[in-house]
C-alpha positions as a Python dict, from the first residue, in 0.01 Angstrom:
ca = {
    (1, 'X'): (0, 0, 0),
    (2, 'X'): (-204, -143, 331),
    (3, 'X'): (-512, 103, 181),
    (4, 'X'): (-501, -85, -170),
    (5, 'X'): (-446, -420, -11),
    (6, 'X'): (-795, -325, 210),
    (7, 'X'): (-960, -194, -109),
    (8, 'X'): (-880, -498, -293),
    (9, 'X'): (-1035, -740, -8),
    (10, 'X'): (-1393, -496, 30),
    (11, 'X'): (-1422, -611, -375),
    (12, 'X'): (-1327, -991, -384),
    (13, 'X'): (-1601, -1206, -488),
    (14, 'X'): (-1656, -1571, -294),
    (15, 'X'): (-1827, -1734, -625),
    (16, 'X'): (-2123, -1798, -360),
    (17, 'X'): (-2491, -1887, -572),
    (18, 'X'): (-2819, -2004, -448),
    (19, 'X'): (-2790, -2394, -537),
    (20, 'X'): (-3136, -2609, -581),
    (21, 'X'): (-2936, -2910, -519),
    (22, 'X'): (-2725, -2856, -281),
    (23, 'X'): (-2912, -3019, 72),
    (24, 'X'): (-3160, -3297, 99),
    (25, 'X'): (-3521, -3193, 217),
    (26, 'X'): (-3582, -2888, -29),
    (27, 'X'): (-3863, -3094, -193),
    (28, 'X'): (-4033, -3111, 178),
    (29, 'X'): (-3912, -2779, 259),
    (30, 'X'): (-4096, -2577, 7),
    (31, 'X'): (-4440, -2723, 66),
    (32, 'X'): (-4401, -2655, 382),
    (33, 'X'): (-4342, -2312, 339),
    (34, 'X'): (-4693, -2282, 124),
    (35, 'X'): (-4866, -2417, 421),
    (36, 'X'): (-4709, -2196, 654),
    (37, 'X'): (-4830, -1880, 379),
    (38, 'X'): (-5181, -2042, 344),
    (39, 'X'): (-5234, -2100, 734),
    (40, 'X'): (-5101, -1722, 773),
    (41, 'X'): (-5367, -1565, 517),
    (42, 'X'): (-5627, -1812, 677),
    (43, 'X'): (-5582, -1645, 1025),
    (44, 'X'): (-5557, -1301, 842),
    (45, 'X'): (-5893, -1347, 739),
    (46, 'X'): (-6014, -1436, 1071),
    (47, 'X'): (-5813, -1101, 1192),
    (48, 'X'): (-5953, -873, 975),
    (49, 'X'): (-6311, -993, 1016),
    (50, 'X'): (-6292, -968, 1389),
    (51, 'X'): (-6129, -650, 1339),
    (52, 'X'): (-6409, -523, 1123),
    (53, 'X'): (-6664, -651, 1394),
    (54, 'X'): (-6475, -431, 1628),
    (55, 'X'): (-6488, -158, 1409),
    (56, 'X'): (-6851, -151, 1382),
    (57, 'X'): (-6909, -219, 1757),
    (58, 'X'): (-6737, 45, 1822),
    (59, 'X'): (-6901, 277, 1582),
    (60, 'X'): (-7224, 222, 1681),
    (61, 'X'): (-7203, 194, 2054),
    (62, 'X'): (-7020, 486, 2090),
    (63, 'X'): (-6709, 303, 2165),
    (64, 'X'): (-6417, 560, 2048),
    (65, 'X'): (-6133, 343, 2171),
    (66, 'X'): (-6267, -17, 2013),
    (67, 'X'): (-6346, 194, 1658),
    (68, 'X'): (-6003, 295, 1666),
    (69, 'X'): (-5845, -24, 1765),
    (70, 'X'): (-6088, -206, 1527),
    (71, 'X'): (-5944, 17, 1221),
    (72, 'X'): (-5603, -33, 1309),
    (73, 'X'): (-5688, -398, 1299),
    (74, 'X'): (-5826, -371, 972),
    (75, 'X'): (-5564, -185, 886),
    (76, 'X'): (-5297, -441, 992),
    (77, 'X'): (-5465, -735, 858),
    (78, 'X'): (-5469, -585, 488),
    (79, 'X'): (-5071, -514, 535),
    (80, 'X'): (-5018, -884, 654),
    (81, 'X'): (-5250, -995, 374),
    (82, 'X'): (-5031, -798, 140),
    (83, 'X'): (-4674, -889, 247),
    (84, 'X'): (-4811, -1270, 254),
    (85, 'X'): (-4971, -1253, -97),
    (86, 'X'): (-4670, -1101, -234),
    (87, 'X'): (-4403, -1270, -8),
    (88, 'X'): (-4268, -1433, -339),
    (89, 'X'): (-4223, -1143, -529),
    (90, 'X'): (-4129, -948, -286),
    (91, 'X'): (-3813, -1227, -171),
    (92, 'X'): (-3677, -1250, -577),
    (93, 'X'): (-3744, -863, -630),
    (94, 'X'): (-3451, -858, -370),
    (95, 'X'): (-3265, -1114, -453),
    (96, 'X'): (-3241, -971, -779),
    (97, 'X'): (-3101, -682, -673),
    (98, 'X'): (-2862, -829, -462),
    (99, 'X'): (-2735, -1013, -708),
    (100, 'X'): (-2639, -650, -897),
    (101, 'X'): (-2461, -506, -614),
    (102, 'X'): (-2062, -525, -695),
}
């Protein structure tokens, strides 16, 4: 009976929902966070064009480390662009499947 009374626990549900409401601020809040996005893909921009400066440095002086470091750069900056670009999409594709585990 201990076994069913842990089984029965693992599946309860707290009734727990995101709430728009719920605290003062969220009308600051969310600006905020679109200034935080826009000054990150700002200084991803600056990033990757260093990093493609680097790249070409590199390249044409000979430089094997700096080419490598400048395409791993480049590299990194297009991921960060990504995940910032699609940090919205990418927070309620989850949260939409969290909301269908049981």
């Amino acid at each position: 009976m201990y076994l069913a009374d842990q089984v029965i626990q693992l599946a309860y549900d707290p009734g727990i929902r995101p709430n728009e409401g719920g605290l003062p601020g969220l009308s600051v809040l969310k600006p905020v966070m679109g200034s935080i996005n826009l000054f990150g893909l700002i200084a991803v921009v600056g990033a990757l064009a260093i990093s493609a400066g680097v790249w070409a440095w590199g390249h044409h002086s000979g430089g094997h480390q700096a080419e490598a470091n400048g395409k791993k750069g480049v590299l990194v900056s297009a991921g960060a662009a990504l995940l910032l670009g699609a940090a919205n999409g990418v927070v309620a594709f989850f949260s939409t499947l969290g909301t269908q585990v049981h």
